[in-house]
Steps between C-alpha positions, in 0.01 A plus 500: 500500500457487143241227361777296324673446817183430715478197263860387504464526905208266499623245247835465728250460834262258299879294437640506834147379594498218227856364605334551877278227411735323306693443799170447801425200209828335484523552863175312552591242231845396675351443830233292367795298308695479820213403750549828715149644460391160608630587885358807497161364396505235755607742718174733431273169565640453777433783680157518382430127584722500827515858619657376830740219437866624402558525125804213384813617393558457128768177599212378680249552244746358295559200707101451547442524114734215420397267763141559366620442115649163667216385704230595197690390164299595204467351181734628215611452172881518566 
């Protein structure tokens, strides 16, 4: 393979890995936005902290989140 195209092949690699990470960080920025990570973090806490107990749903994390936010209101500006 002659030099020139060695180069070409590595700048189109080096772009399909670019847009690669493009993606893995939108990816991770829309399920921050959405609260979807959050699951799977509790998720990972829990079975650390509770390796035996069953893990909740996502409804009834869901369900168990709110009813905390209701029962410990926090102070806000709007």
């Amino acid at each position: 393979m002659a030099r020139g195209a060695r180069w070409v092949r590595a700048r189109a690699v080096q772009g399909v890995a670019r847009g690669a990470r493009w993606v893995r960080a939108v990816r991770w920025y829309l399920r921050e936005l959405t609260g979807e990570a959050e699951y799977d973090r509790y998720c990972e806490r829990h079975r650390r902290h509770h390796p035996l107990a069953p893990i909740p749903t996502r409804r009834e994390y869901q369900t168990l989140r709110s009813r905390h936010r209701e029962e410990h209101p926090q102070s806000r500006c709007c």
